[in-house]
Residue frames as a rotation matrix with the C-alpha (Angstrom) as fourth column:
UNK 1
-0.069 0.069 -0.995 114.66
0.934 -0.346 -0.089 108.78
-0.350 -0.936 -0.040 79.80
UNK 2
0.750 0.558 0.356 113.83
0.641 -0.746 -0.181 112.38
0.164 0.364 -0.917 79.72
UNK 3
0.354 -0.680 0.642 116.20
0.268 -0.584 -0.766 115.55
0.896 0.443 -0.024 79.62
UNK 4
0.277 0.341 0.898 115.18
-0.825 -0.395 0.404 115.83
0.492 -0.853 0.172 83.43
UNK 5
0.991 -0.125 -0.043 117.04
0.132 0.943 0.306 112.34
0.002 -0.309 0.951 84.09
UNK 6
0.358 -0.879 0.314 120.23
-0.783 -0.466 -0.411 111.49
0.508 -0.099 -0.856 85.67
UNK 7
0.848 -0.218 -0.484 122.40
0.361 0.906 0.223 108.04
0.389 -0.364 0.846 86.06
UNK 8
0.235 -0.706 0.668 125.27
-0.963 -0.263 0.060 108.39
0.134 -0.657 -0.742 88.92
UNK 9
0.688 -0.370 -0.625 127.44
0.415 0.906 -0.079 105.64
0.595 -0.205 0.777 89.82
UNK 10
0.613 0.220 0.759 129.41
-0.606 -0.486 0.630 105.60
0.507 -0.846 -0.164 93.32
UNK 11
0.650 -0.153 -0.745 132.26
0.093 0.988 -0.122 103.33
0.755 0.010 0.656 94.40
UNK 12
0.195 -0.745 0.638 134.13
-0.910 -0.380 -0.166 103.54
0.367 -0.548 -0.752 97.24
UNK 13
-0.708 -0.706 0.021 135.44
-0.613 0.599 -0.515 100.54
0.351 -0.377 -0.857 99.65
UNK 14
-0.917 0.243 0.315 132.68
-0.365 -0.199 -0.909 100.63
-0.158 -0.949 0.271 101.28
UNK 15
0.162 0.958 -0.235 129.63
-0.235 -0.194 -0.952 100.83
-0.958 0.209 0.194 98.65
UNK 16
-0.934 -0.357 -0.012 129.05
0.153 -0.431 0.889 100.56
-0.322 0.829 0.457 95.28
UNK 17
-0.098 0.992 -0.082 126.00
0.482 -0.024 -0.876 102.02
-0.871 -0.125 -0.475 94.17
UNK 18
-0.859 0.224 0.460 124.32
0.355 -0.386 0.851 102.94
0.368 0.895 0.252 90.51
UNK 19
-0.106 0.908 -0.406 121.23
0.157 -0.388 -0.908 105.47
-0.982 -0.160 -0.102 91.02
UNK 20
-0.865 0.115 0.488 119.09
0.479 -0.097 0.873 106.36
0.148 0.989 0.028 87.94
UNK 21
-0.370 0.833 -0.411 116.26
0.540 -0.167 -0.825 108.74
-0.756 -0.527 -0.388 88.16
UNK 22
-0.686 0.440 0.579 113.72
0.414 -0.418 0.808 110.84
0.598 0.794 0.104 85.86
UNK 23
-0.662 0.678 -0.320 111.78
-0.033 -0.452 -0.891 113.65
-0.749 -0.579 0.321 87.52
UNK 24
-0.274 0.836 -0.476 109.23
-0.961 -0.260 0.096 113.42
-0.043 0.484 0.874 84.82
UNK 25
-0.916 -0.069 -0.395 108.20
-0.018 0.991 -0.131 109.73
0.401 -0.113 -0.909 85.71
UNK 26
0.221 0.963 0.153 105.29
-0.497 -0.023 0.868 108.13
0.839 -0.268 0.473 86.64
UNK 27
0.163 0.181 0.970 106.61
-0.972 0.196 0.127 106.51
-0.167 -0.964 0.208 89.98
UNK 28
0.788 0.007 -0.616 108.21
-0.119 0.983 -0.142 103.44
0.604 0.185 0.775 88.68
UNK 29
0.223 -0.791 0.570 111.00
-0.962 -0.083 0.262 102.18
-0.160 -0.607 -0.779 91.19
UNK 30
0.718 -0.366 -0.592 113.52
-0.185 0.720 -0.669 99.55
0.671 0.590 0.449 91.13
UNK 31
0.688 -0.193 0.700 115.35
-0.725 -0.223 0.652 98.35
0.030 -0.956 -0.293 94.07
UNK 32
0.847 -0.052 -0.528 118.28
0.318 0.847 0.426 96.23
0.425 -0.529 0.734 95.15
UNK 33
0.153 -0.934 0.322 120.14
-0.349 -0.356 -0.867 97.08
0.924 0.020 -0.381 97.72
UNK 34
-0.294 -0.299 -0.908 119.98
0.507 0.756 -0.414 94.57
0.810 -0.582 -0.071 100.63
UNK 35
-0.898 0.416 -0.147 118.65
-0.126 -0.562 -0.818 97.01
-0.423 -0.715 0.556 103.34
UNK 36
-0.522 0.832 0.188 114.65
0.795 0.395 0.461 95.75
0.309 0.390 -0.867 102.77
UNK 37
0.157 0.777 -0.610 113.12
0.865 -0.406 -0.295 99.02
-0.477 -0.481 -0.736 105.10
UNK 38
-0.519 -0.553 -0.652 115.07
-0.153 -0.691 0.707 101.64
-0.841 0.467 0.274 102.97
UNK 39
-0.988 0.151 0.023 113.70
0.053 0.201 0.978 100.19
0.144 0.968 -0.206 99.73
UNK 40
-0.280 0.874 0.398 110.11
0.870 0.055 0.491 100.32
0.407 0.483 -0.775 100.85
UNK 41
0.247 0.133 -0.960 110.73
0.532 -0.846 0.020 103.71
-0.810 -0.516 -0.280 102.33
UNK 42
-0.828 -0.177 -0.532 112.76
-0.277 -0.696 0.663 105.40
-0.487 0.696 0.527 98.82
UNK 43
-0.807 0.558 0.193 109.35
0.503 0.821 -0.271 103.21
-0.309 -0.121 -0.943 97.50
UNK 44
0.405 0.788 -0.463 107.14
0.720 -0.587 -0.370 105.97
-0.563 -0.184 -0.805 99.12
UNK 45
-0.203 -0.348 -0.915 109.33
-0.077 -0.926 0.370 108.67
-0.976 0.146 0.161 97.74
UNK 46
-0.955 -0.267 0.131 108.94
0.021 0.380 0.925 107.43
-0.297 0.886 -0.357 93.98
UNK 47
-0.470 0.876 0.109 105.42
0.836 0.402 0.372 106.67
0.282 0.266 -0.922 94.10
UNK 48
0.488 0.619 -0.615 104.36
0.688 -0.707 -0.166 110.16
-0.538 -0.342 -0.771 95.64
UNK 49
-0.331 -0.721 -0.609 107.18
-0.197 -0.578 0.792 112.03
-0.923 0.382 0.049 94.01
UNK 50
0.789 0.603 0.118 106.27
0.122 0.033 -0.992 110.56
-0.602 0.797 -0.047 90.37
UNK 51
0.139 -0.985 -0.099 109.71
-0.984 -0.148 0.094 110.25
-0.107 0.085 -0.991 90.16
UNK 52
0.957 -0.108 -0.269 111.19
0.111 0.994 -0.005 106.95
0.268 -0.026 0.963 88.58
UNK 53
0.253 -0.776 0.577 114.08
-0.940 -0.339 -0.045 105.74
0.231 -0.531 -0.815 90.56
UNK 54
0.855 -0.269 -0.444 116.30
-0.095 0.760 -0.643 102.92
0.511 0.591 0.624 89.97
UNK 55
0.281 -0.827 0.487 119.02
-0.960 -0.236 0.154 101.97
-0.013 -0.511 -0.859 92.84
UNK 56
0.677 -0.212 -0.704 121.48
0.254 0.966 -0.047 98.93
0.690 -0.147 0.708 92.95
UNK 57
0.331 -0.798 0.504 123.51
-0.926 -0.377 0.010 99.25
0.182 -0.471 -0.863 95.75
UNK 58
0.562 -0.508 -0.653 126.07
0.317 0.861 -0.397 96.57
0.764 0.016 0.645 97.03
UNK 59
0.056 -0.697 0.715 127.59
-0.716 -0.527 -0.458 97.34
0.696 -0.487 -0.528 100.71
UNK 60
-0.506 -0.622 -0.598 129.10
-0.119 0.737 -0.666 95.99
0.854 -0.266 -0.447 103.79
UNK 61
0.449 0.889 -0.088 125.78
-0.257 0.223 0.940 94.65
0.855 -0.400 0.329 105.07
UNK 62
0.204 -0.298 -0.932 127.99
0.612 0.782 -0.116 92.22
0.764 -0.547 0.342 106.87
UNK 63
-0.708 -0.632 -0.314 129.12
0.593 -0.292 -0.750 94.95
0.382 -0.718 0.582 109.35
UNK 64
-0.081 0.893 -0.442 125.66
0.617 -0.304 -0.726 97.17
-0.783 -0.332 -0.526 109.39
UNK 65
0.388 0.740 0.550 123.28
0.899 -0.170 -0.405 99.10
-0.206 0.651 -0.731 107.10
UNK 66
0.461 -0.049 -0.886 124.98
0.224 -0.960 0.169 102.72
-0.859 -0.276 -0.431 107.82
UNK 67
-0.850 -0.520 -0.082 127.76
0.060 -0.250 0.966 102.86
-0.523 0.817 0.244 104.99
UNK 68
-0.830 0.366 0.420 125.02
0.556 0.499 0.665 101.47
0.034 0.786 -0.618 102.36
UNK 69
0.500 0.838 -0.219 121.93
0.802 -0.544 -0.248 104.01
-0.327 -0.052 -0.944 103.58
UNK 70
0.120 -0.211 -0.970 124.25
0.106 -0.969 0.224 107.09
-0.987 -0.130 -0.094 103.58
UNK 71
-0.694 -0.632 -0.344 125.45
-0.124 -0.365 0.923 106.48
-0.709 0.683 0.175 100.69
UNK 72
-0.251 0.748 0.615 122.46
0.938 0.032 0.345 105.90
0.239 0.663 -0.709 98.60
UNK 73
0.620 0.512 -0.595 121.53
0.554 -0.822 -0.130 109.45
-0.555 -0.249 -0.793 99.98
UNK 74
-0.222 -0.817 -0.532 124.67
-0.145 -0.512 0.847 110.58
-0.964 0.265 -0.004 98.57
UNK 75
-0.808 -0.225 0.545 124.24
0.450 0.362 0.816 109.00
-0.381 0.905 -0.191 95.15
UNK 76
0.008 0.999 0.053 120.57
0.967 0.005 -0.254 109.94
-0.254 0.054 -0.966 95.31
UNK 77
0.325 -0.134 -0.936 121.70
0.443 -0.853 0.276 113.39
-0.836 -0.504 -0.218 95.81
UNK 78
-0.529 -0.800 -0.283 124.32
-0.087 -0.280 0.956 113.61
-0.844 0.531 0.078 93.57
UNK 79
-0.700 0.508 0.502 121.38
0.667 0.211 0.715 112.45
0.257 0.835 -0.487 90.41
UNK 80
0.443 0.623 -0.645 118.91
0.636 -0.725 -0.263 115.21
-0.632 -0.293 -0.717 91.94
UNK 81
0.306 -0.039 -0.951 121.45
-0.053 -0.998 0.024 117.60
-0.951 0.043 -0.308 91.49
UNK 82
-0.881 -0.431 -0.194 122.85
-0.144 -0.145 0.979 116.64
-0.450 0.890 0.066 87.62
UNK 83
-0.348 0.848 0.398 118.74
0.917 0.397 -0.044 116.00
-0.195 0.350 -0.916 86.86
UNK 84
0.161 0.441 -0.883 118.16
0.814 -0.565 -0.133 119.43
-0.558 -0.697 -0.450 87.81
UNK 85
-0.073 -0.868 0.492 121.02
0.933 -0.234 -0.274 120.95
0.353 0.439 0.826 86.01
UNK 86
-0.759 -0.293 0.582 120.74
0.334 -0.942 -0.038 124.82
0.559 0.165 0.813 85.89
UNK 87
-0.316 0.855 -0.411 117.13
0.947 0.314 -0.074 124.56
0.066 -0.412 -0.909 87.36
UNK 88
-0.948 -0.035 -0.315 115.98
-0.152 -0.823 0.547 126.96
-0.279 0.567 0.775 85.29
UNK 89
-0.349 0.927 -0.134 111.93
-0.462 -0.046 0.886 127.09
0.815 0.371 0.445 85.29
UNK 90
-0.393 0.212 -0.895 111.39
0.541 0.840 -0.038 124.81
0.743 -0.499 -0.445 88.56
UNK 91
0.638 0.640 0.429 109.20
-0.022 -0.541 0.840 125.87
0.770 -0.545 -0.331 91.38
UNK 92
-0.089 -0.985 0.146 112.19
-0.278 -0.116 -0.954 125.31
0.957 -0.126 -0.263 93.45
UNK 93
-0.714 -0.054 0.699 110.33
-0.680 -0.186 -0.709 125.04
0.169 -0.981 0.096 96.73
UNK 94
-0.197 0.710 -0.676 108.13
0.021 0.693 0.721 122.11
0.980 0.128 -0.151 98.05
UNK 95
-0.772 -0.362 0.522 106.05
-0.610 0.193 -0.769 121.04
0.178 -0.912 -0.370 100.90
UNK 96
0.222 0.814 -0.538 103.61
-0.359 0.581 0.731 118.53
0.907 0.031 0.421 102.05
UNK 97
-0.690 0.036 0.723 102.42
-0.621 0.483 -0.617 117.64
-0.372 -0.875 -0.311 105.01
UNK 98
-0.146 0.151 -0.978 101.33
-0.482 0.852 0.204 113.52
0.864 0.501 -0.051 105.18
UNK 99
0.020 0.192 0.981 99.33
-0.958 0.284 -0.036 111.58
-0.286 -0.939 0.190 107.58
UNK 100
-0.194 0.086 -0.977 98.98
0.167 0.984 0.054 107.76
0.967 -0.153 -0.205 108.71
UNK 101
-0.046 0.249 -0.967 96.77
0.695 0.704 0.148 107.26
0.718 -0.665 -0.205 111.27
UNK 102
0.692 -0.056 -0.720 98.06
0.597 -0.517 0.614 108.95
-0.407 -0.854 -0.324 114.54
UNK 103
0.042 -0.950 -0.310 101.20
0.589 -0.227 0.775 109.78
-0.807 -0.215 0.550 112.97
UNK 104
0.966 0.251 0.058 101.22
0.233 -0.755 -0.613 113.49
-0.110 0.606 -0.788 110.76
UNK 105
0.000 -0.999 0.054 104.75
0.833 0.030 0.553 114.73
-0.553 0.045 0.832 109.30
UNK 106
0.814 0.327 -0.480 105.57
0.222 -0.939 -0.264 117.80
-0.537 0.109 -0.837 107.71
UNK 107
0.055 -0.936 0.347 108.44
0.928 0.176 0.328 118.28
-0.368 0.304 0.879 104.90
UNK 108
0.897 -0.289 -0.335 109.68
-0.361 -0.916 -0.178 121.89
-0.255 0.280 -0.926 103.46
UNK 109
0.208 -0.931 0.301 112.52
0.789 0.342 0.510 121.47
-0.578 0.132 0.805 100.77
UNK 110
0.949 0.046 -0.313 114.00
-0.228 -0.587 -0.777 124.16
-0.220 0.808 -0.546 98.48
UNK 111
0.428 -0.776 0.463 116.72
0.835 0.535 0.125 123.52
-0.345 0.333 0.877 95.96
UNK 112
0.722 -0.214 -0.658 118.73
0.259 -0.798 0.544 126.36
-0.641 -0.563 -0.521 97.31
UNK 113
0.683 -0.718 -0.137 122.14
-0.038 0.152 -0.988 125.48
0.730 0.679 0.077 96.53
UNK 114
-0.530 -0.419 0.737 123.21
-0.754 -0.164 -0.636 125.66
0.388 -0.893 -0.229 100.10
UNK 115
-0.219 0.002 -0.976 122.97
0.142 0.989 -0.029 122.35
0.965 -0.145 -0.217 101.79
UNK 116
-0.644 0.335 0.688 120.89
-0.760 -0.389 -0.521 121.93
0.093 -0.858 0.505 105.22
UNK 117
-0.502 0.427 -0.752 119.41
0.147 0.899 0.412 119.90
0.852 0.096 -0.514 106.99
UNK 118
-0.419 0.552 0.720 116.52
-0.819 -0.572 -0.038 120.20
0.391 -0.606 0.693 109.97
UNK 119
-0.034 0.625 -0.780 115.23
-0.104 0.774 0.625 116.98
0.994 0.102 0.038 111.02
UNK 120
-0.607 0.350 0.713 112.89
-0.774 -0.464 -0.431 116.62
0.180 -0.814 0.553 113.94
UNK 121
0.150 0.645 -0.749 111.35
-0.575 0.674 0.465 113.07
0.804 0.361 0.472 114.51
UNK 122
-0.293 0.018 0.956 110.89
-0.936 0.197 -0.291 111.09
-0.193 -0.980 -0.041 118.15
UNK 123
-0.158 0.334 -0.929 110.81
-0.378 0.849 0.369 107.64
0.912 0.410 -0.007 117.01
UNK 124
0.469 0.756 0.457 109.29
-0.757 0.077 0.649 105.25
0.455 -0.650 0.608 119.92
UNK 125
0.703 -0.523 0.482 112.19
0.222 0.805 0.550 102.51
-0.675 -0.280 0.682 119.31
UNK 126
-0.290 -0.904 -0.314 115.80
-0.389 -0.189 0.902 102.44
-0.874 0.383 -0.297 118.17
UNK 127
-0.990 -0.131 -0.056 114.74
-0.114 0.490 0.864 99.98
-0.085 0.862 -0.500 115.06
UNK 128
0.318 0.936 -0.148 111.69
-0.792 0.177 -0.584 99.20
-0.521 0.303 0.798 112.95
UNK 129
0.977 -0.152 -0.152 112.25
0.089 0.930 -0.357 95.52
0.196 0.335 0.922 112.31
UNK 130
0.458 -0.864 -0.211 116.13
0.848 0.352 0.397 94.89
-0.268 -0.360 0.893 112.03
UNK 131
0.588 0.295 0.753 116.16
0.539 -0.837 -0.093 99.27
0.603 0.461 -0.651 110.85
UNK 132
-0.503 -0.321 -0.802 118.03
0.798 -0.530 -0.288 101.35
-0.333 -0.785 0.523 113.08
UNK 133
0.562 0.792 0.241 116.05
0.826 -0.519 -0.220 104.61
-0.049 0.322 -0.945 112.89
UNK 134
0.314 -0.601 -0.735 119.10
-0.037 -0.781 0.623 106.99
-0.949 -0.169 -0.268 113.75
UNK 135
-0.821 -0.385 0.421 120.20
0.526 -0.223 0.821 106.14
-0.222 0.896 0.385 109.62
UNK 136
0.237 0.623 0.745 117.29
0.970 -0.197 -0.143 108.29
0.058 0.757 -0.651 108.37
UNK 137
0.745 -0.236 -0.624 118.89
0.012 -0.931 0.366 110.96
-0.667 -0.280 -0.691 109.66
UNK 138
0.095 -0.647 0.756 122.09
0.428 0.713 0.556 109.62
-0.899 0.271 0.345 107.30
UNK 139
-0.128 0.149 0.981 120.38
0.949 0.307 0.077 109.32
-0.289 0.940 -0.181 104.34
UNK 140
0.794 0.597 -0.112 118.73
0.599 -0.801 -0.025 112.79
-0.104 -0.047 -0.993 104.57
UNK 141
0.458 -0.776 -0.434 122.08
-0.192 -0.563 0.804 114.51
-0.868 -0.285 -0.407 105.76
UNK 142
-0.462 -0.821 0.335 123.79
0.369 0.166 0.915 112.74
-0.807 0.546 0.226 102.56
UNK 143
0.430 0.749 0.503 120.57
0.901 -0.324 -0.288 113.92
-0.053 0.577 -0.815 100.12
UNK 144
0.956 0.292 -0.039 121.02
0.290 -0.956 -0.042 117.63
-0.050 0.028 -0.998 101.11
UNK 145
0.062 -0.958 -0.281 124.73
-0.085 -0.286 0.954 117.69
-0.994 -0.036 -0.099 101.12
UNK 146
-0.706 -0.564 0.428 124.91
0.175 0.447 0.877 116.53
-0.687 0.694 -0.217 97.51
UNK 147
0.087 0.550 0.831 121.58
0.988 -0.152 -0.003 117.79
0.124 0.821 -0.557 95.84
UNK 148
-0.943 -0.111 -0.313 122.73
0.210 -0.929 -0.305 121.60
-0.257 -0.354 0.899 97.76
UNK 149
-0.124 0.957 0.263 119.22
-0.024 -0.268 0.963 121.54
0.992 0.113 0.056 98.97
UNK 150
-0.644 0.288 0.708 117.41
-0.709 -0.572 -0.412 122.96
0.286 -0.768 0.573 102.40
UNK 151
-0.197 0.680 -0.707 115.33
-0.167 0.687 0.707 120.28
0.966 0.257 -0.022 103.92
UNK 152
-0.481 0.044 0.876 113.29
-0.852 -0.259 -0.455 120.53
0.207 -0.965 0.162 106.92
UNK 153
0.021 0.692 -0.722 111.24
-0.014 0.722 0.692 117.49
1.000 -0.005 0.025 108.08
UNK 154
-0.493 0.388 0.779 109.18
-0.815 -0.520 -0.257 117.78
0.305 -0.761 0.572 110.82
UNK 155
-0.317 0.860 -0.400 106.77
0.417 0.506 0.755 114.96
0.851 0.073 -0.519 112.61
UNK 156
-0.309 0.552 0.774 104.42
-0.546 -0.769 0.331 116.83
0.778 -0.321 0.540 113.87
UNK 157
-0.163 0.277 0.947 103.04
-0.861 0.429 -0.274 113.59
-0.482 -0.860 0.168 116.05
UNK 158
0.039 0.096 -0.995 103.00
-0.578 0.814 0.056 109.92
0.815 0.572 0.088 115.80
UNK 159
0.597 -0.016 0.802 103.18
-0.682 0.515 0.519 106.79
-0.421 -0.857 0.297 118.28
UNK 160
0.807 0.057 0.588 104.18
0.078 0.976 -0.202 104.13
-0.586 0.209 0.783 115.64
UNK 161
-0.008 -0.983 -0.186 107.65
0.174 -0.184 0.967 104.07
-0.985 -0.024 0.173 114.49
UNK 162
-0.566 -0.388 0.728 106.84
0.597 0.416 0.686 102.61
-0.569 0.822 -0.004 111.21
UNK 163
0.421 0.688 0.592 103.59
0.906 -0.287 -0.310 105.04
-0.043 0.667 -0.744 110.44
UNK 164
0.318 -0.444 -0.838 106.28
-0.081 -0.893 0.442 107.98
-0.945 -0.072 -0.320 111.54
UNK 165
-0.370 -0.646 0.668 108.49
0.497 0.470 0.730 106.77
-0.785 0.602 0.147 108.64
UNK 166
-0.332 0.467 0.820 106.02
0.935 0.280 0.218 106.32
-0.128 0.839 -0.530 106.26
UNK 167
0.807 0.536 -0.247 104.85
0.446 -0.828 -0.339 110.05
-0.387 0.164 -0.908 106.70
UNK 168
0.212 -0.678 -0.703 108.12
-0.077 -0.729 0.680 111.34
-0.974 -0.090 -0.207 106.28
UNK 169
-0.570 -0.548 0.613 109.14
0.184 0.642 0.744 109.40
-0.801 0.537 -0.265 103.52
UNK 170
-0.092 0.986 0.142 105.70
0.895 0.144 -0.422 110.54
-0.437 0.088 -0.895 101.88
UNK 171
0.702 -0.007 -0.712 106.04
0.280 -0.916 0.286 113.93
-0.655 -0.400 -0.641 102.78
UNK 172
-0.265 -0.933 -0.244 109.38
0.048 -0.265 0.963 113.94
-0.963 0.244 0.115 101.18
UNK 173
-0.493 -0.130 0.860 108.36
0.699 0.530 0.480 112.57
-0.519 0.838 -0.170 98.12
UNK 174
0.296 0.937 0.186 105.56
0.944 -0.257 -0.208 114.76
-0.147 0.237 -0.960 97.82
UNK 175
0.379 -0.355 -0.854 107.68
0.030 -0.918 0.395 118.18
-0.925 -0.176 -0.338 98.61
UNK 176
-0.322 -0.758 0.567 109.88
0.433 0.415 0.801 116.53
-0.842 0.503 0.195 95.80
UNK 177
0.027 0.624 0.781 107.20
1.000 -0.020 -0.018 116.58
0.005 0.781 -0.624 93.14
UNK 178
0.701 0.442 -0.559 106.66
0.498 -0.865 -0.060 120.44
-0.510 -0.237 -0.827 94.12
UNK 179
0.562 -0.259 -0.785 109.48
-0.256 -0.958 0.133 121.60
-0.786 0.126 -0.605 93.96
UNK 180
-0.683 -0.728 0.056 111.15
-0.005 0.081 0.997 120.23
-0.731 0.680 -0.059 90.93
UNK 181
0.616 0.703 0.356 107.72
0.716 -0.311 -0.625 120.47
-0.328 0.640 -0.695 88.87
UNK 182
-0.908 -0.404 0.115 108.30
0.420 -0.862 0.284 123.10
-0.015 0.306 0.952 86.13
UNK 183
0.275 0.944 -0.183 106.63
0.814 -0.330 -0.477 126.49
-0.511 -0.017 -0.859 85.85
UNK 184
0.123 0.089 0.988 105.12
0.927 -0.366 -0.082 127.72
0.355 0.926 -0.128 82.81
UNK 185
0.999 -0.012 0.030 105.11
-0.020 -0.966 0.259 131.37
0.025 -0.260 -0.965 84.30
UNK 186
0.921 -0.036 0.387 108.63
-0.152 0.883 0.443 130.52
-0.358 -0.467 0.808 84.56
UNK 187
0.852 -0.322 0.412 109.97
0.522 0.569 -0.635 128.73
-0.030 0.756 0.654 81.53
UNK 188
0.354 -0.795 0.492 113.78
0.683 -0.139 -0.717 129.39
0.638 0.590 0.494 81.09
UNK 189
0.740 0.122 0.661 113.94
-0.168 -0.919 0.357 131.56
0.651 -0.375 -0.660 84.24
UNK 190
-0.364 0.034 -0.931 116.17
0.729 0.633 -0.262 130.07
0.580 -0.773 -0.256 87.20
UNK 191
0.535 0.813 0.229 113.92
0.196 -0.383 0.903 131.20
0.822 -0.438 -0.365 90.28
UNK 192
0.040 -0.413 -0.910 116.42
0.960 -0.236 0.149 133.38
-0.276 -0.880 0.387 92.58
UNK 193
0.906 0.200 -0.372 117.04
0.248 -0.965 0.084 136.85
-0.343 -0.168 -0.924 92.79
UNK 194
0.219 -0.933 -0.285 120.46
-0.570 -0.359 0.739 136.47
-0.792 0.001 -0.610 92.39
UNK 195
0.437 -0.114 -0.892 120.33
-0.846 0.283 -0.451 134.46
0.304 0.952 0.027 88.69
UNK 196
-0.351 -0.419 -0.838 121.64
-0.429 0.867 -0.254 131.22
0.833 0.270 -0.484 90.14
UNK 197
0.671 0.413 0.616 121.35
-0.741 0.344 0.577 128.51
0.026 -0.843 0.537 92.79
């Protein structure tokens, strides 16, 4: 793994979960964590992001998906922010807007240091397959708490639950790639006014 890589591990009653990620990846992913729409949704994030990402999780399916989604956001988070370290040279800010079809999304992330969250999405149905849609809000909310990052996400319009997803999830990935990319103009700088984040 590269210097830009970061393995977290997570245990609580509830979860256990190992993340492993490399922002200088080519989009390889690895999945098991018993939640099947989550895994081809962090999927999209890897494969647009160019980010390899490597989750086992292990939760208490038996009662419902919520513990086990948040927390992968958390864990996810928590490897963002030790990948990152000083984030010194990074464009810091990302965005991408991502269609499918009818359905257009809009992400906007910067890796502030101040945690936030914006999310704006009208799914058509409570679940996509056996999915509740109210946990992407979850995951997200545990991401931005734990990578102390700003994240708006926006769907601009959609009809289909699953092609909403897929934009966000897209979108995200893609914002990713932005804003942790380094820049040469940059190099060795960290990109605030005030010398940290």
């Amino acid at each position: 793994m590269s210097a830009r890589s970061a393995s977290v591990k997570r245990d609580t009653l509830e979860t256990q979960i190992q993340v492993s990620i490399d922002l200088d990846g080519t989009g390889q992913a690895k999945f098991d964590t018993g939640v099947a729409f989550l895994e081809h949704m962090l999927d999209q994030i890897a494969r647009h992001g160019l980010i390899d990402i490597d989750i086992l999780a292990k939760g208490d399916l038996h009662i419902d998906a919520h513990h086990t989604v948040e927390d992968i956001g958390i864990t996810l988070g928590q490897a963002f922010k030790q990948a990152l370290g000083d984030k010194k040279g990074i464009f810091r800010y990302g965005h991408a807007y991502v269609p499918l079809d009818e359905a257009l999304s809009r992400v906007v992330i910067d890796f502030s240091g101040r945690p936030g969250l914006e999310f704006h999405a009208d799914f058509p149905k409570a679940a996509i397959g056996s999915f509740e849609v109210e946990l992407f809000y979850e995951f997200f909310q545990g991401f931005v708490n734990h990578a102390q990052a700003t994240l708006h996400i926006d769907c601009i319009r959609g009809r289909n639950a699953h092609h909403i997803a897929e934009t966000i999830f897209k979108a995200f990935g893609r914002a990713l790639r932005m804003a942790v990319s380094q820049d040469e103009r940059m190099a060795n700088v960290i990109p605030s006014t005030k010398g940290s984040l």
